[in-house]
N, C-alpha and C positions, 0 to 999 in steps of 0.2 A: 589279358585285360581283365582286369576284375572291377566288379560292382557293388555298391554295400545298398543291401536292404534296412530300411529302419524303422523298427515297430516302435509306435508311442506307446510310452505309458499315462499311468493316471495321472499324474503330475510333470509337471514339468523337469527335466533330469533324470527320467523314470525308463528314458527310450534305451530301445535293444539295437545297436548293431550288428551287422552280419557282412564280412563280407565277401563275395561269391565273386568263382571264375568263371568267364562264359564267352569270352574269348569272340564276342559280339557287339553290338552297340545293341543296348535294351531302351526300350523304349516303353516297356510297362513290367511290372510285377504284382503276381496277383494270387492272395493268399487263398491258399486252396481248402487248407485242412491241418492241426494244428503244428508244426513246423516244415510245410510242403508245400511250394509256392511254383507258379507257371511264370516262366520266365519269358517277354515278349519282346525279338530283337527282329532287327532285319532280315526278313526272310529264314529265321530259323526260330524254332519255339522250343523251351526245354521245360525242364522239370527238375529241383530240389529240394530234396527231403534231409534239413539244415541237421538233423538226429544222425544220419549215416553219414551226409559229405557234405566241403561247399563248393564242388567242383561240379560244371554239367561238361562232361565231354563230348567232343566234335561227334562221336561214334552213337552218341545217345541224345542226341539231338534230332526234332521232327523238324521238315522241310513245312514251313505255314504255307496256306492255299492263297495266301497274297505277300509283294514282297514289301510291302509299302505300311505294313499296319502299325498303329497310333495307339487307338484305346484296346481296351480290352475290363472283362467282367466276369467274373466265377455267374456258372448257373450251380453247379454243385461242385462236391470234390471230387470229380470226375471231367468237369463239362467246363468251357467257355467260352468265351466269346469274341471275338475280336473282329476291330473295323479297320481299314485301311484310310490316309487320309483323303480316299474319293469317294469315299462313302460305300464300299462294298464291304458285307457284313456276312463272316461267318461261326458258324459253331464247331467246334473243334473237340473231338474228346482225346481226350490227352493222353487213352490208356493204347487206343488202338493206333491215334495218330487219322483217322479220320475225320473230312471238314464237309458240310453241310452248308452252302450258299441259302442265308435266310434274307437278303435284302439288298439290291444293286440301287442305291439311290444317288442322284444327278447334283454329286459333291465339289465344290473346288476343292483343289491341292493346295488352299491355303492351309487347312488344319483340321482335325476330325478328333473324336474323344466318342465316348464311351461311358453311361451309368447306366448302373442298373437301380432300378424303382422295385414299388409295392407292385404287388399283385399278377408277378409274372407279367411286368415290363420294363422295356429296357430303352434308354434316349439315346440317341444320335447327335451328338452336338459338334457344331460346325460353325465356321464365324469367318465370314464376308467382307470384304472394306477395307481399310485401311486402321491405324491406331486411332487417326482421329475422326472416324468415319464407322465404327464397328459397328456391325450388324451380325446379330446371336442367333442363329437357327436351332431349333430342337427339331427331332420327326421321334415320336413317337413308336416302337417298334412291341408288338402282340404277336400271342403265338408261335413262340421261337423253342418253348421247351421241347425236351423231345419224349 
C-alpha cells in the first residue's frame, strides 16, 4: 500500500508529490528535517528520508507505544510526538525508538489531533457531540521537551 506525501508550494500548482510504501494505514505525516519525515500509522511508526528511498520496510519499522494514535507533531529532527484518540500522549524519539508518557488525559474515542504552538507548547484537540451539536476541546499541554 503506498501513500503520497504533498508538500505545498508558494503558489498554487507549485506542490511536490511523493509517493511512499508503508504498507500501513497512516494516519499523520510529519516533517522532520529537510526530505525526512516520521510516518504515523496504526500501531507502527517509521521514518523516510525521500533522498535515499520511498520505501519504509516492515523490518525498519518502530512498534508506537499506543496502537490507536491520531495527531502527531515534530518537537525537533529527532523527537515527536504523538497522541492517540483518547487522549494519551507520548514522545517518541525516532532514533532509539524510545517513548516517554507526557500526558494521560480523560478523551472520548470520538477524535483526538495534535498542534504544536509557541513557546514550548503543544494542544490537544478533541471534539465531543455530534455534527450538529459539536463541542471543541483544546488542553493545553507544557513541559513536554526533553
Amino acid at each position: 500500500m503506498s501513500v503520497t506525501l504533498t508538500r505545498l508550494g508558494a503558489e498554487l500548482g507549485q506542490e511536490q508529490r511523493h509517493s511512499v510504501d508503508f504498507q500501513a494505514g497512516i494516519w499523520n505525516a510529519v516533517w522532520l528535517s529537510e526530505r525526512r519525515f516520521f510516518l504515523a500509522g496504526d500501531g507502527h511508526l517509521g521514518v523516510v528520508d525521500l533522498d535515499k528511498t520511498t520505501t519504509v520496510p516492515i523490518d525498519d519499522r518502530l512498534r508506537s507505544p499506543h496502537p490507536d494514535q491520531r495527531g502527531a507533531v515534530r518537537i525537533d529532527e529527532h523527537t515527536v510526538m504523538t497522541a492517540t484518540r483518547h487522549g494519551t500522549v507520548y514522545r517518541i524519539d525516532i532514533e532509539t525508538g524510545t517513548s516517554t508518557l507526557v500526558a494521560r488525559l480523560d478523551m472520548l474515542a470520538l477524535g483526538c489531533d495534535l498542534a504544536s504552538g509557541d513557546h514550548g507548547r503543544a494542544y490537544v484537540l478533541e471534539h465531543r457531540g455530534s455534527p450538529r451539536a459539536f463541542i471543541p476541546i483544546v488542553v493545553a499541554l507544557a513541559g513536554y521537551l526533553p
